[in-house]
N, CA, C and O atoms as a Tripos MOL2 file, in Angstrom:
@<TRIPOS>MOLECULE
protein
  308   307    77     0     0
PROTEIN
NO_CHARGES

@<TRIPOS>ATOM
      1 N         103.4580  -10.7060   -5.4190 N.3       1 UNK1
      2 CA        102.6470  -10.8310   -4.2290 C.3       1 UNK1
      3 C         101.7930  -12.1000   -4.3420 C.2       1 UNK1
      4 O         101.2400  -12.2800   -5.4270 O.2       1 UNK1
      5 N         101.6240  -12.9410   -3.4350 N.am      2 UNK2
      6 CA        101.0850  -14.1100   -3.2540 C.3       2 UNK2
      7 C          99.4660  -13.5770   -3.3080 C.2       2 UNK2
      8 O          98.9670  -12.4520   -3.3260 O.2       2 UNK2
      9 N          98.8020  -15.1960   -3.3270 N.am      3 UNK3
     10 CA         97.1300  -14.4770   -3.2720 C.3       3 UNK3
     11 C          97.1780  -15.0970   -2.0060 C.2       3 UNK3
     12 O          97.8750  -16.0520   -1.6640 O.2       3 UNK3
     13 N          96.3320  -14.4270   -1.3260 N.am      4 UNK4
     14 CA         95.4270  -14.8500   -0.1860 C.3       4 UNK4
     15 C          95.3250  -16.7340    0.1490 C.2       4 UNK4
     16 O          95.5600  -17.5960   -0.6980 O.2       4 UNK4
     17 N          95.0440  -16.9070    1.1390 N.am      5 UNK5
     18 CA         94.6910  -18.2810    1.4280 C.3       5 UNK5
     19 C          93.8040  -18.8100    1.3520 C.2       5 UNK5
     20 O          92.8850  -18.0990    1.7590 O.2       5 UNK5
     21 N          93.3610  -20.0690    0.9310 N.am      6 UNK6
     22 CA         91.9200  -20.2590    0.8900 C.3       6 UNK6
     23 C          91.2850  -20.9370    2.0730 C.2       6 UNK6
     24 O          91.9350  -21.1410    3.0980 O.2       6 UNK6
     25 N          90.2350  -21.2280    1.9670 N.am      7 UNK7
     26 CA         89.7720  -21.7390    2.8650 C.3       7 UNK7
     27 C          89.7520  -23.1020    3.2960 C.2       7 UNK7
     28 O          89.2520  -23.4480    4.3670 O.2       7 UNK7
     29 N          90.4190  -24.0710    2.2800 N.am      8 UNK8
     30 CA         90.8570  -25.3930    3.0880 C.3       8 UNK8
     31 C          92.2510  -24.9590    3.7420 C.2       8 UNK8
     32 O          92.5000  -25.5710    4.7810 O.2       8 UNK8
     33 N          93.3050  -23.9310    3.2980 N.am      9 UNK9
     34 CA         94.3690  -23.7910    3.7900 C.3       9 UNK9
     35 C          93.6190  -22.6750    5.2220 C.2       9 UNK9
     36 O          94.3040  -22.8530    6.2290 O.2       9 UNK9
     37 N          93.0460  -22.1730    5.3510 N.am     10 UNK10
     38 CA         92.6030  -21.2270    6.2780 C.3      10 UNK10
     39 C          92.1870  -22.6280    7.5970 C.2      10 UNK10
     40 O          92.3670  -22.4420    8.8000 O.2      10 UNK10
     41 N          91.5740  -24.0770    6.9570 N.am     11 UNK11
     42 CA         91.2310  -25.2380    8.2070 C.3      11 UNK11
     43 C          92.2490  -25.5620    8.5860 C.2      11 UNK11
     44 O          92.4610  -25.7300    9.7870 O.2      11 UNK11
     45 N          93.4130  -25.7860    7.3940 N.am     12 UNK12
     46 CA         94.7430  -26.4890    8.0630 C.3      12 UNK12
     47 C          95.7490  -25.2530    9.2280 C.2      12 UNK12
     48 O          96.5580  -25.6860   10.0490 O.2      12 UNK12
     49 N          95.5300  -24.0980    9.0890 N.am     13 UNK13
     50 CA         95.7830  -23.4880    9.7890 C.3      13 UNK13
     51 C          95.3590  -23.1050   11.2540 C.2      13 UNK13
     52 O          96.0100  -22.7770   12.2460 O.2      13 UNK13
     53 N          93.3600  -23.3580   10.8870 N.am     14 UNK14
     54 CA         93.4040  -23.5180   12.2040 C.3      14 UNK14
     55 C          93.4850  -24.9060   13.2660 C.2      14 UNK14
     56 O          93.6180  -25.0300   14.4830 O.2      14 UNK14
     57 N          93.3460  -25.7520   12.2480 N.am     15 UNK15
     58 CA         94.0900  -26.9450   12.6230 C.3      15 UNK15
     59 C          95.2570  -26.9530   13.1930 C.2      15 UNK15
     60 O          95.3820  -27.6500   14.2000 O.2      15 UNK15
     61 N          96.1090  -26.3790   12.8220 N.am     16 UNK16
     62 CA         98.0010  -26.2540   13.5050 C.3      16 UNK16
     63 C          97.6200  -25.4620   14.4400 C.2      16 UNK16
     64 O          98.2320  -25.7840   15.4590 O.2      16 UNK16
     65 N          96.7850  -24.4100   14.6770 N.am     17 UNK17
     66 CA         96.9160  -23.7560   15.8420 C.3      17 UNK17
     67 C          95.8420  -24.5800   17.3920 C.2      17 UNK17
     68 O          96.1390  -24.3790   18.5690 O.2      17 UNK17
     69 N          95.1420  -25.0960   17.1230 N.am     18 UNK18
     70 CA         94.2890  -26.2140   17.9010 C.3      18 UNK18
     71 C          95.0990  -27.0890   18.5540 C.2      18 UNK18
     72 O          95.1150  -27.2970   19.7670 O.2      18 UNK18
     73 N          95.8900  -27.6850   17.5660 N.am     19 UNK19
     74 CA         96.3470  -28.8670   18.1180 C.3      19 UNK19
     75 C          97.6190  -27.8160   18.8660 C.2      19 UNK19
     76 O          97.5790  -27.7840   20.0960 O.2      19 UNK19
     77 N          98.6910  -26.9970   18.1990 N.am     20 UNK20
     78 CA         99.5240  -26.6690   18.8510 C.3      20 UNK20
     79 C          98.6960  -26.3470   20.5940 C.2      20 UNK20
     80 O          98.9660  -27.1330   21.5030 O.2      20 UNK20
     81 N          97.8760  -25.3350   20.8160 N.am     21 UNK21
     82 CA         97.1800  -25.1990   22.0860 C.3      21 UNK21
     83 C          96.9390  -26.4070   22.6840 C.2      21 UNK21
     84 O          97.3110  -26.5100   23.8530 O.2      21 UNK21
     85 N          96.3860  -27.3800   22.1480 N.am     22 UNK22
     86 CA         95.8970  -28.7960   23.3220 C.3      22 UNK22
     87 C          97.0590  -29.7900   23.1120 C.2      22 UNK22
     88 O          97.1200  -30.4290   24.1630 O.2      22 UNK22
     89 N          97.7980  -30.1310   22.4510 N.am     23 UNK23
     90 CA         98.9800  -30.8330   22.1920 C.3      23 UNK23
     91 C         100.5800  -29.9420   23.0730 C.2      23 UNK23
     92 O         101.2870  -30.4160   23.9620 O.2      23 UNK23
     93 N         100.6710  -28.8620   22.5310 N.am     24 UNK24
     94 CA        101.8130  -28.0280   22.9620 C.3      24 UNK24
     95 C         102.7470  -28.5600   21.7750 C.2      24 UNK24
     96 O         103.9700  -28.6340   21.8960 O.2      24 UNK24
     97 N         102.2340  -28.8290   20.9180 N.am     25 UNK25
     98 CA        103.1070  -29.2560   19.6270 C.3      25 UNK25
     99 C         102.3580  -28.9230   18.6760 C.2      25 UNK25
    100 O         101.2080  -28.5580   18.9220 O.2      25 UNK25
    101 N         102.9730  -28.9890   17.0110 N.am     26 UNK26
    102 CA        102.4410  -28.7880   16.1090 C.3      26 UNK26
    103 C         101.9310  -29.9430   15.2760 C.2      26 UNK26
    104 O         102.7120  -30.8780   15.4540 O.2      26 UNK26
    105 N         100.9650  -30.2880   14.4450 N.am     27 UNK27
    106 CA        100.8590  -31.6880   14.1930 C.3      27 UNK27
    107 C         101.9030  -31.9770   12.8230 C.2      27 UNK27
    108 O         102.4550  -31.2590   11.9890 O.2      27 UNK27
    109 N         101.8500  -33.0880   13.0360 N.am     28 UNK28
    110 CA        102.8060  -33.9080   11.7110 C.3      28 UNK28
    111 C         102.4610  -33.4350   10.8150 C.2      28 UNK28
    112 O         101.5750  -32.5870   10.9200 O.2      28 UNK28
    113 N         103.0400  -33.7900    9.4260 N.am     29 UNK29
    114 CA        101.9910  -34.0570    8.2880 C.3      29 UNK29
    115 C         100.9740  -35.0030    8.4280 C.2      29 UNK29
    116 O          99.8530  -34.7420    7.9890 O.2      29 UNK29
    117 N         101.2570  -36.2830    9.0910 N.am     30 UNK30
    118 CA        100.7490  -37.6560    8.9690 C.3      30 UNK30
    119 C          99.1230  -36.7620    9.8110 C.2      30 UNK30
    120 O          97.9960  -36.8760    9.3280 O.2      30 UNK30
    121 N          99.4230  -35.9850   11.0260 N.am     31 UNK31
    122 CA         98.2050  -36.1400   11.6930 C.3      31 UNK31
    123 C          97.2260  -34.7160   10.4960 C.2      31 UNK31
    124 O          96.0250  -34.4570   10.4170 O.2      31 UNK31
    125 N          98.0380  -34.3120   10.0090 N.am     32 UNK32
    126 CA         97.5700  -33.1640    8.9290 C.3      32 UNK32
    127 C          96.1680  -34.1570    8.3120 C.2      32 UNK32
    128 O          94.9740  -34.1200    8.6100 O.2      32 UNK32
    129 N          96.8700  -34.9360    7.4300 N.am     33 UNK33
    130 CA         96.1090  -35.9460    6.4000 C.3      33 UNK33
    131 C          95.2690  -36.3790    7.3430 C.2      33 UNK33
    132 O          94.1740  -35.8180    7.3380 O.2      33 UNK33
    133 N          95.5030  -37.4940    8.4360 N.am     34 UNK34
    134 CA         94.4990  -37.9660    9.0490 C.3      34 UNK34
    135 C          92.9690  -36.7670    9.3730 C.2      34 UNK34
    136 O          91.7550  -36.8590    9.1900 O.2      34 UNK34
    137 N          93.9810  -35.6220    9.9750 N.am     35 UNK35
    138 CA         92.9550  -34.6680    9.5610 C.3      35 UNK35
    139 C          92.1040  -34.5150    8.7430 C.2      35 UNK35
    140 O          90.9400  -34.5030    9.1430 O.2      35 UNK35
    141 N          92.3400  -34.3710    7.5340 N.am     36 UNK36
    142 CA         91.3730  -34.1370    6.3210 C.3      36 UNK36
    143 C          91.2560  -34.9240    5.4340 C.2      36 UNK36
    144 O          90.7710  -34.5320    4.3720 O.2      36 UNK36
    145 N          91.6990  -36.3980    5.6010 N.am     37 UNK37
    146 CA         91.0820  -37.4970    4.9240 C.3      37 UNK37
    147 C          92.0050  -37.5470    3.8110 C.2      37 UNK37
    148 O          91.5440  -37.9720    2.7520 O.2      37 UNK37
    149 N          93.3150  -37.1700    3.8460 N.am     38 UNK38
    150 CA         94.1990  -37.0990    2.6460 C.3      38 UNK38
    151 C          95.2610  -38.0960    2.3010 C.2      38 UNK38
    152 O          96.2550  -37.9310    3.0070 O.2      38 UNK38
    153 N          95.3510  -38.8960    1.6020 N.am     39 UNK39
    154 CA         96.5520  -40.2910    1.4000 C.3      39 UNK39
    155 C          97.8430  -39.6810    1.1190 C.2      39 UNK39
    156 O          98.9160  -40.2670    1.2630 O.2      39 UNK39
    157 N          97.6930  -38.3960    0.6820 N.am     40 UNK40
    158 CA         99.6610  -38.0370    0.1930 C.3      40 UNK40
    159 C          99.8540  -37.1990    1.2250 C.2      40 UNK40
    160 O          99.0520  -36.3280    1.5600 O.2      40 UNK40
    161 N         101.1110  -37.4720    1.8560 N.am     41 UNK41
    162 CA        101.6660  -36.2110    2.4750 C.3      41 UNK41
    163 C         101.7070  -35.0330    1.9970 C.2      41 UNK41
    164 O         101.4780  -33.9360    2.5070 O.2      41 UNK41
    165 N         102.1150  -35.4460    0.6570 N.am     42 UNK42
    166 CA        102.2410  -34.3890   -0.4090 C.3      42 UNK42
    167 C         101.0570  -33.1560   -0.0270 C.2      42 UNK42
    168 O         101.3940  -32.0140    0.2860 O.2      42 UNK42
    169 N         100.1350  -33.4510   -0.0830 N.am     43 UNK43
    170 CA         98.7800  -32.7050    0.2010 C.3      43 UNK43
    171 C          99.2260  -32.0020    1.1520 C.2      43 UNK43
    172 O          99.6910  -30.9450    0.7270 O.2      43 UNK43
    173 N          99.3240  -32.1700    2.7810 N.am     44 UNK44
    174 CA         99.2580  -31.3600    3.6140 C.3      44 UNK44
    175 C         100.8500  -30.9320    3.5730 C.2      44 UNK44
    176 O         101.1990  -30.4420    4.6470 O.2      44 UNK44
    177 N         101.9000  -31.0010    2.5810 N.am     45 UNK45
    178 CA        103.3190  -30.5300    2.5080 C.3      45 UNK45
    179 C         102.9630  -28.8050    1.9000 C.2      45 UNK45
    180 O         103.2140  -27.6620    2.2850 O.2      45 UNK45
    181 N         102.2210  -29.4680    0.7120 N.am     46 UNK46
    182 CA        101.7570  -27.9280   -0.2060 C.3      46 UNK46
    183 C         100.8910  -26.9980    0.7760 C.2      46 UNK46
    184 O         100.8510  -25.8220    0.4160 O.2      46 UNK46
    185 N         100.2640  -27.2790    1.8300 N.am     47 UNK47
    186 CA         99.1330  -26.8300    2.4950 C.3      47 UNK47
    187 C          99.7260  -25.7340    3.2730 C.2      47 UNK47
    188 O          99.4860  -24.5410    3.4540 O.2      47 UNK47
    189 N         100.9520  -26.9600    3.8240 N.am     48 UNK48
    190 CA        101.8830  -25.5550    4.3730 C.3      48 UNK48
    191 C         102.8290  -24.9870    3.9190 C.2      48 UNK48
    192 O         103.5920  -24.3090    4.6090 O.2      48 UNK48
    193 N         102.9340  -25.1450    2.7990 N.am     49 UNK49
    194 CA        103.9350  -24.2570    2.3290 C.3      49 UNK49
    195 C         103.2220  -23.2410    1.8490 C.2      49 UNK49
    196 O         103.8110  -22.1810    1.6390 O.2      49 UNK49
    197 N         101.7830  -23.3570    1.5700 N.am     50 UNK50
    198 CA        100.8390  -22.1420    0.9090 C.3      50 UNK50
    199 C         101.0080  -20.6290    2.2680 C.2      50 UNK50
    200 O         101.1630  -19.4090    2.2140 O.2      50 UNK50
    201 N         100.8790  -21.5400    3.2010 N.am     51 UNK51
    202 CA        100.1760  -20.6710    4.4680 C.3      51 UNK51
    203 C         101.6570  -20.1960    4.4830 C.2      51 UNK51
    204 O         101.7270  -18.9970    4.7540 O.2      51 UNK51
    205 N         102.5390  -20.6320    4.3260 N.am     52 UNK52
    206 CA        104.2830  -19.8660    4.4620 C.3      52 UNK52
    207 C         104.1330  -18.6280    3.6880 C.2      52 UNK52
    208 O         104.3230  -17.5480    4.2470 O.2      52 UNK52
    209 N         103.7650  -18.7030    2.2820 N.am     53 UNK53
    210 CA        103.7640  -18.0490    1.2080 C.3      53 UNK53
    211 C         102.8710  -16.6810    1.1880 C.2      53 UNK53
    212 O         102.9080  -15.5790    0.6390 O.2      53 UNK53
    213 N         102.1770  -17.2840    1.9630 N.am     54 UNK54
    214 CA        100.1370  -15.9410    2.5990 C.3      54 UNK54
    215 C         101.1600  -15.3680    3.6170 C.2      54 UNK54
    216 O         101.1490  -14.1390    3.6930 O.2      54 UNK54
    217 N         102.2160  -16.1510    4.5700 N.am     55 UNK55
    218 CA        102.7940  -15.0720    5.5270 C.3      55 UNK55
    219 C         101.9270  -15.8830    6.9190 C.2      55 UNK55
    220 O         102.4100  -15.5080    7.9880 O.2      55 UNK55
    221 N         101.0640  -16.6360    7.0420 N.am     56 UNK56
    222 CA        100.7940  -17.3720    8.1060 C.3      56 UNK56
    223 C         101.7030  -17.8640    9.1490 C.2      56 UNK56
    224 O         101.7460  -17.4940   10.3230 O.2      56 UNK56
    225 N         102.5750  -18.9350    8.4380 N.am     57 UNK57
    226 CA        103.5290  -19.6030    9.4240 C.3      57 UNK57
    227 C         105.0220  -18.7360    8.6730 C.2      57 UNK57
    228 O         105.0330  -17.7290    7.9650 O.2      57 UNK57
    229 N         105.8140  -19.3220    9.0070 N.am     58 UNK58
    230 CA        107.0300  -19.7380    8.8320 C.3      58 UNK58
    231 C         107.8430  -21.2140    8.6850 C.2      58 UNK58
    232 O         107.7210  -22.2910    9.2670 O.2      58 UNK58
    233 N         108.5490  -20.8230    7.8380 N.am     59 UNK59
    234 CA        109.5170  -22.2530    7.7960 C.3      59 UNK59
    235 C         110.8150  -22.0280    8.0230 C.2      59 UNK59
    236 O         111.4130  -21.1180    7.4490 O.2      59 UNK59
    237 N         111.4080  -22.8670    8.9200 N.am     60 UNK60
    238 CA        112.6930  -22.3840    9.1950 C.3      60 UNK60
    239 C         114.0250  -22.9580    8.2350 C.2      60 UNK60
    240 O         114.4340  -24.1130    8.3540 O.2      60 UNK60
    241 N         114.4940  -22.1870    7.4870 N.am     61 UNK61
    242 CA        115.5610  -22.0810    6.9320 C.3      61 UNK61
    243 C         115.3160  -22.8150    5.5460 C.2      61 UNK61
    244 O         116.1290  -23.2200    4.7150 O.2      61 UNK61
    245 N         114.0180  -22.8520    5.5660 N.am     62 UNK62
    246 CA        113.4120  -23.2720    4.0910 C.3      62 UNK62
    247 C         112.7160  -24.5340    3.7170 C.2      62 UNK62
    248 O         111.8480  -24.8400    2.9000 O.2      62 UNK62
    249 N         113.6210  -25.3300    4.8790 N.am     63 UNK63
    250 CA        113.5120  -27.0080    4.8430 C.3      63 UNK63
    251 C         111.8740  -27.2570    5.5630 C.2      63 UNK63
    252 O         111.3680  -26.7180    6.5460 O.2      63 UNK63
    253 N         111.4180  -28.1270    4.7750 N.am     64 UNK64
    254 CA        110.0810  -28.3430    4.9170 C.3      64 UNK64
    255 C         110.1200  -29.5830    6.0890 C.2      64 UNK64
    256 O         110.3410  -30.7860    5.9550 O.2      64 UNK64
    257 N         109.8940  -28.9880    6.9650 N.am     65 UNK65
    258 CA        109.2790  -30.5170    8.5130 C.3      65 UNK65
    259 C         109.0050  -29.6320    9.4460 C.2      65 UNK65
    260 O         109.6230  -28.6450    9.8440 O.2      65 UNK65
    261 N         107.5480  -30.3220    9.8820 N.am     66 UNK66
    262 CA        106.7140  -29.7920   11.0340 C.3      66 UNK66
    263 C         107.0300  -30.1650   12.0800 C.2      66 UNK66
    264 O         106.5740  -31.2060   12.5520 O.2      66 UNK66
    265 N         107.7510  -29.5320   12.6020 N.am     67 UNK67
    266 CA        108.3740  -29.3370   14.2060 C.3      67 UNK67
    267 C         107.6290  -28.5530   14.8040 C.2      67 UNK67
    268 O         106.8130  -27.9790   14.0840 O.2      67 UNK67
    269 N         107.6010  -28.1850   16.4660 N.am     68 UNK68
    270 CA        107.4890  -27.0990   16.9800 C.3      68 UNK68
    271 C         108.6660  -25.8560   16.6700 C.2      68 UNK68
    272 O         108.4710  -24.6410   16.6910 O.2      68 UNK68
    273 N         110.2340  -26.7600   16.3130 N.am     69 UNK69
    274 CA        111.1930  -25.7440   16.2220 C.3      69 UNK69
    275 C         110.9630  -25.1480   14.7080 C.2      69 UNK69
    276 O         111.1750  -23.9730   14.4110 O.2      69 UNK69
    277 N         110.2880  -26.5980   13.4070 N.am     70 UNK70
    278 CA        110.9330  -25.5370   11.9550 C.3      70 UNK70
    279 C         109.8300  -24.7330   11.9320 C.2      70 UNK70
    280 O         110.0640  -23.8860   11.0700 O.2      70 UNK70
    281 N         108.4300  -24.4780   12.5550 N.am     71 UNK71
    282 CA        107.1760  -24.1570   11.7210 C.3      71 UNK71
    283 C         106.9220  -23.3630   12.6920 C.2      71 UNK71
    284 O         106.9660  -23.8430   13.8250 O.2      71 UNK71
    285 N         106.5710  -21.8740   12.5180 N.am     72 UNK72
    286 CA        106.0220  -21.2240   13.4500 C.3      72 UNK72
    287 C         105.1250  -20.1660   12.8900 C.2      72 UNK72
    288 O         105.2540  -19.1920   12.1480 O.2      72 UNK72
    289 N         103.7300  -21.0220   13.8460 N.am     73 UNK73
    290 CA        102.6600  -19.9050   13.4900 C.3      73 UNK73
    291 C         102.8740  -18.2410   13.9120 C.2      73 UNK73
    292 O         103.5400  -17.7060   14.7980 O.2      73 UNK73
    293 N         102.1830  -17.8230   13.0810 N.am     74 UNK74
    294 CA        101.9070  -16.0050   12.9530 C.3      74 UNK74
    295 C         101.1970  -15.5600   13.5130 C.2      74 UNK74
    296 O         100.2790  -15.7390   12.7130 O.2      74 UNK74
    297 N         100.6420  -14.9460   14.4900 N.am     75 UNK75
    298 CA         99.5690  -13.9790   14.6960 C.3      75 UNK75
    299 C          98.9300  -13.2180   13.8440 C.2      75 UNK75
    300 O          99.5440  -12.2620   13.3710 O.2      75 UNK75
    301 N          97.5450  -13.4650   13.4500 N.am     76 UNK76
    302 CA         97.0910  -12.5640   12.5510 C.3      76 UNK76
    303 C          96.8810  -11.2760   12.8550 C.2      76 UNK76
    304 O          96.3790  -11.1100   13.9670 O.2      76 UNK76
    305 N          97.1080  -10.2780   12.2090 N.am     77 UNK77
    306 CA         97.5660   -8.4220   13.0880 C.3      77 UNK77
    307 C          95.4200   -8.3670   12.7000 C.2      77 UNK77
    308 O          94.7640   -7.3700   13.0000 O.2      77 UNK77
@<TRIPOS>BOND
     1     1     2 1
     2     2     3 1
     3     3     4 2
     4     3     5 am
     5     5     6 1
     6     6     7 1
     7     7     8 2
     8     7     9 am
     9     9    10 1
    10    10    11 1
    11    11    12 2
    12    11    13 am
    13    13    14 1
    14    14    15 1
    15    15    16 2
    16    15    17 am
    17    17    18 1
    18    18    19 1
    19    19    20 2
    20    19    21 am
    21    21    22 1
    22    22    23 1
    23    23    24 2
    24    23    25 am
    25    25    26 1
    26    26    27 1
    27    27    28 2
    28    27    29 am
    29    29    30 1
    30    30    31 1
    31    31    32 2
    32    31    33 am
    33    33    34 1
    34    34    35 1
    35    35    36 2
    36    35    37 am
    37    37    38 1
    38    38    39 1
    39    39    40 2
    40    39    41 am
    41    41    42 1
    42    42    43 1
    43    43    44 2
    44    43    45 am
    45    45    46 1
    46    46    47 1
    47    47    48 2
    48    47    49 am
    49    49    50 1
    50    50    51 1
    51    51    52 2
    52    51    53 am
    53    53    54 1
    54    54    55 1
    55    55    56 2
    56    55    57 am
    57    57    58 1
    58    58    59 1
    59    59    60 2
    60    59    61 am
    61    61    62 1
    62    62    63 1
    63    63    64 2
    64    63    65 am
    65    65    66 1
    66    66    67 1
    67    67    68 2
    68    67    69 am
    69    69    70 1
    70    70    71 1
    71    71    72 2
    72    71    73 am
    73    73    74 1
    74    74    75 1
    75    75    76 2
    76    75    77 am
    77    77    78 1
    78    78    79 1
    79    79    80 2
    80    79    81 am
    81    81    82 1
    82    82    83 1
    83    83    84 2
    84    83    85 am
    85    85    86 1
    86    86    87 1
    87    87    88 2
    88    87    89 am
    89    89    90 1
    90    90    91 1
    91    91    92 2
    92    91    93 am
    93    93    94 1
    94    94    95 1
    95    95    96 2
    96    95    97 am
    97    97    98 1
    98    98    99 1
    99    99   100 2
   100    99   101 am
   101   101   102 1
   102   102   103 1
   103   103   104 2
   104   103   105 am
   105   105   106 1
   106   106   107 1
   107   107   108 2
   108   107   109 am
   109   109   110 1
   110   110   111 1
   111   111   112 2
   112   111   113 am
   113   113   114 1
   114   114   115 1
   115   115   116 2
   116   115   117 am
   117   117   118 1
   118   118   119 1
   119   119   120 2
   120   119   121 am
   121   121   122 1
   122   122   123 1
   123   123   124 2
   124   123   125 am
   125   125   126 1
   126   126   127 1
   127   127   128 2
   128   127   129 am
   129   129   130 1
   130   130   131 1
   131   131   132 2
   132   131   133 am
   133   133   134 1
   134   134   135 1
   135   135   136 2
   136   135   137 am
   137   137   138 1
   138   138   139 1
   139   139   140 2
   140   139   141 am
   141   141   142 1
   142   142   143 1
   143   143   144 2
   144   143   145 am
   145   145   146 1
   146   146   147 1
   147   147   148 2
   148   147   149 am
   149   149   150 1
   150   150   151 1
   151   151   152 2
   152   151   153 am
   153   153   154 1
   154   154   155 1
   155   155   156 2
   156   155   157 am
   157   157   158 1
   158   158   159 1
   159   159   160 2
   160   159   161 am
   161   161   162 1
   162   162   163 1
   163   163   164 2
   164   163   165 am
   165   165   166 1
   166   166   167 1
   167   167   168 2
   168   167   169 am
   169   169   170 1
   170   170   171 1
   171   171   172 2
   172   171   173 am
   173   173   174 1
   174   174   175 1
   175   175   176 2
   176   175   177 am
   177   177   178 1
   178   178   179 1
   179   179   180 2
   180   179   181 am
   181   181   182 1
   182   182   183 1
   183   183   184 2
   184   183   185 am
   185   185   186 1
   186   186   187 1
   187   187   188 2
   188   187   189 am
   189   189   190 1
   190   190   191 1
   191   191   192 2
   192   191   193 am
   193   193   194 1
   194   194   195 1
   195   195   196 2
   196   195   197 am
   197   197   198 1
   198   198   199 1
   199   199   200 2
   200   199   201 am
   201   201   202 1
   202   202   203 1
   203   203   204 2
   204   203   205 am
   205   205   206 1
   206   206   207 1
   207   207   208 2
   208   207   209 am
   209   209   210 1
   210   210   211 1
   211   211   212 2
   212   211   213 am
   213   213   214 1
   214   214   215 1
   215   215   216 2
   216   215   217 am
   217   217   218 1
   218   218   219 1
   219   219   220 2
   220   219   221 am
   221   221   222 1
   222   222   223 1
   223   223   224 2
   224   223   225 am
   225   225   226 1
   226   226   227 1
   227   227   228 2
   228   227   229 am
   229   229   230 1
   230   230   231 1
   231   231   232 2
   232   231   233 am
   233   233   234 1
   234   234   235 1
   235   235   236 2
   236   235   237 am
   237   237   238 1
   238   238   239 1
   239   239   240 2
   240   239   241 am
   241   241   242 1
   242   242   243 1
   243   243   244 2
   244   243   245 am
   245   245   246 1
   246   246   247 1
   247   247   248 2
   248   247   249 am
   249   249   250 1
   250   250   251 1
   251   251   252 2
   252   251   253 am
   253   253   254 1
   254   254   255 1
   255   255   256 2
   256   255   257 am
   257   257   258 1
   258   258   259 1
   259   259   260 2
   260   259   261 am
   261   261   262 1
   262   262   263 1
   263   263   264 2
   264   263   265 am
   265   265   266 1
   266   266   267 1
   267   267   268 2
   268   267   269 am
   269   269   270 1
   270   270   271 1
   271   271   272 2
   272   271   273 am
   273   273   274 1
   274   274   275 1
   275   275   276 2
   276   275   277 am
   277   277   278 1
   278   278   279 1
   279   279   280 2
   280   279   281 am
   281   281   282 1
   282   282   283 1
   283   283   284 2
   284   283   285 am
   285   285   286 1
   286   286   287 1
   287   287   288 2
   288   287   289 am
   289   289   290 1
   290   290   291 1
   291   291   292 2
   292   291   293 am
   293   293   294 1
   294   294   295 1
   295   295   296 2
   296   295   297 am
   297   297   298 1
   298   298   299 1
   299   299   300 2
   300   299   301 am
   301   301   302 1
   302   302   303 1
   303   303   304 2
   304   303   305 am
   305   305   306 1
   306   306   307 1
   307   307   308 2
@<TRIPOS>SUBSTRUCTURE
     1 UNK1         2 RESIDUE 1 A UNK
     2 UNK2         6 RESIDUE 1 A UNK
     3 UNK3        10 RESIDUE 1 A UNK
     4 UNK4        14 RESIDUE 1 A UNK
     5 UNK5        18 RESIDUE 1 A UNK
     6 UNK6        22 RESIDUE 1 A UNK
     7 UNK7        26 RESIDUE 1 A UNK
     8 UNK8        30 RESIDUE 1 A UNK
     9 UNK9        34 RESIDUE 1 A UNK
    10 UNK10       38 RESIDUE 1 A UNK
    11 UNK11       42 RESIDUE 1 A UNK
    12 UNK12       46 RESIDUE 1 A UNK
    13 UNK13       50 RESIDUE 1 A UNK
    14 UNK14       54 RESIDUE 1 A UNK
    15 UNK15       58 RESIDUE 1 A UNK
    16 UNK16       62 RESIDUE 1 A UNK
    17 UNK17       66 RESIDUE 1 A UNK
    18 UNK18       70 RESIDUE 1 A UNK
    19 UNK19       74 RESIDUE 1 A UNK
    20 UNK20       78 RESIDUE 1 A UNK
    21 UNK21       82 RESIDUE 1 A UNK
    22 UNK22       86 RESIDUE 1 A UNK
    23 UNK23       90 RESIDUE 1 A UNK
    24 UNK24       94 RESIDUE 1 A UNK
    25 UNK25       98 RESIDUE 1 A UNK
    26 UNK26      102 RESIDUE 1 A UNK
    27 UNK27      106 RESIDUE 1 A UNK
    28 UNK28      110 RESIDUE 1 A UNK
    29 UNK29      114 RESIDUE 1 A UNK
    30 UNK30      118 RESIDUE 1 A UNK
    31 UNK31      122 RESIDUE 1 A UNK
    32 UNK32      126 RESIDUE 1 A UNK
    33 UNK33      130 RESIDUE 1 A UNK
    34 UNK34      134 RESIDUE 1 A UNK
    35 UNK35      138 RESIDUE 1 A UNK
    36 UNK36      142 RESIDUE 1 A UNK
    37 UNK37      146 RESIDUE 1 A UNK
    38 UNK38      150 RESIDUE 1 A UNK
    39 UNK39      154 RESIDUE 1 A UNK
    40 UNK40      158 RESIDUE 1 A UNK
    41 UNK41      162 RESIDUE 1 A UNK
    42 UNK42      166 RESIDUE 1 A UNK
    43 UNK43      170 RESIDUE 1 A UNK
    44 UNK44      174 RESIDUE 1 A UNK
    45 UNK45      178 RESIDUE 1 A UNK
    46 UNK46      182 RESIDUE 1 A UNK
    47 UNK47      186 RESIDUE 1 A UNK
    48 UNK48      190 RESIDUE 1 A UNK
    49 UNK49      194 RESIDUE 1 A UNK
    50 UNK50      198 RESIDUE 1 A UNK
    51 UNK51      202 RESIDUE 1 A UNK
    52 UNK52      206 RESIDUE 1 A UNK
    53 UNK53      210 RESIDUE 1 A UNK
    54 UNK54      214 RESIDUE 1 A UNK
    55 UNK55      218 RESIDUE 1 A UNK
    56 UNK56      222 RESIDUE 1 A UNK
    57 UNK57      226 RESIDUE 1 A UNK
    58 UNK58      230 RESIDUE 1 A UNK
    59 UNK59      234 RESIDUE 1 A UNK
    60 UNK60      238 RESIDUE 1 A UNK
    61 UNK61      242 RESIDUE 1 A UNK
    62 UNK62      246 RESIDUE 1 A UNK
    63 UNK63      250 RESIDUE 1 A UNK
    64 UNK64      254 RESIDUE 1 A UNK
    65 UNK65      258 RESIDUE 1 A UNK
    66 UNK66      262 RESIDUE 1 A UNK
    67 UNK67      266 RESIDUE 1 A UNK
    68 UNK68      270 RESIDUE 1 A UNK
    69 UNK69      274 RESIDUE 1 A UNK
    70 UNK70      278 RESIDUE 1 A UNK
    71 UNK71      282 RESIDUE 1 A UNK
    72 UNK72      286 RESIDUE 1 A UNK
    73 UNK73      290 RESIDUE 1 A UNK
    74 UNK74      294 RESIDUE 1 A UNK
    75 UNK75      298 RESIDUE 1 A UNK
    76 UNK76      302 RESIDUE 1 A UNK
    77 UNK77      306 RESIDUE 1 A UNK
């Protein structure tokens, strides 16, 4: 069982859900980082793969890229 999410992954989440609402898209990685001041993609790659792992989003078919089609947020119950 995974642990819980933390709370910079809890911003990038509500980050993806913000922008998905005022965009109608999900953001890049690139706008991830610009987000939170981060130089590696790498950073916001792990960010979402955490929130995959907590059960947040989804990734489709495993392959890591932020689409509206590969990445789909969860409703929290």
């Amino acid at each position: 069982m995974s642990r819980p999410a933390g709370t910079k992954h809890l911003d990038v989440y509500a980050f993806m859900r913000s922008h998905l609402v005022q965009k109608q898209r999900l953001p890049t990685r690139r706008e991830i980082n610009a987000r939170f001041g981060w130089r590696s993609t790498n950073a916001s790659q792990r960010h979402v793969q955490r929130l995959a792992s907590c059960g947040l989003i989804r990734l489709d078919g495993g392959h890591y890229t932020l689409t509206g089609c590969a990445v789909q947020l969860v409703e929290a119950s």
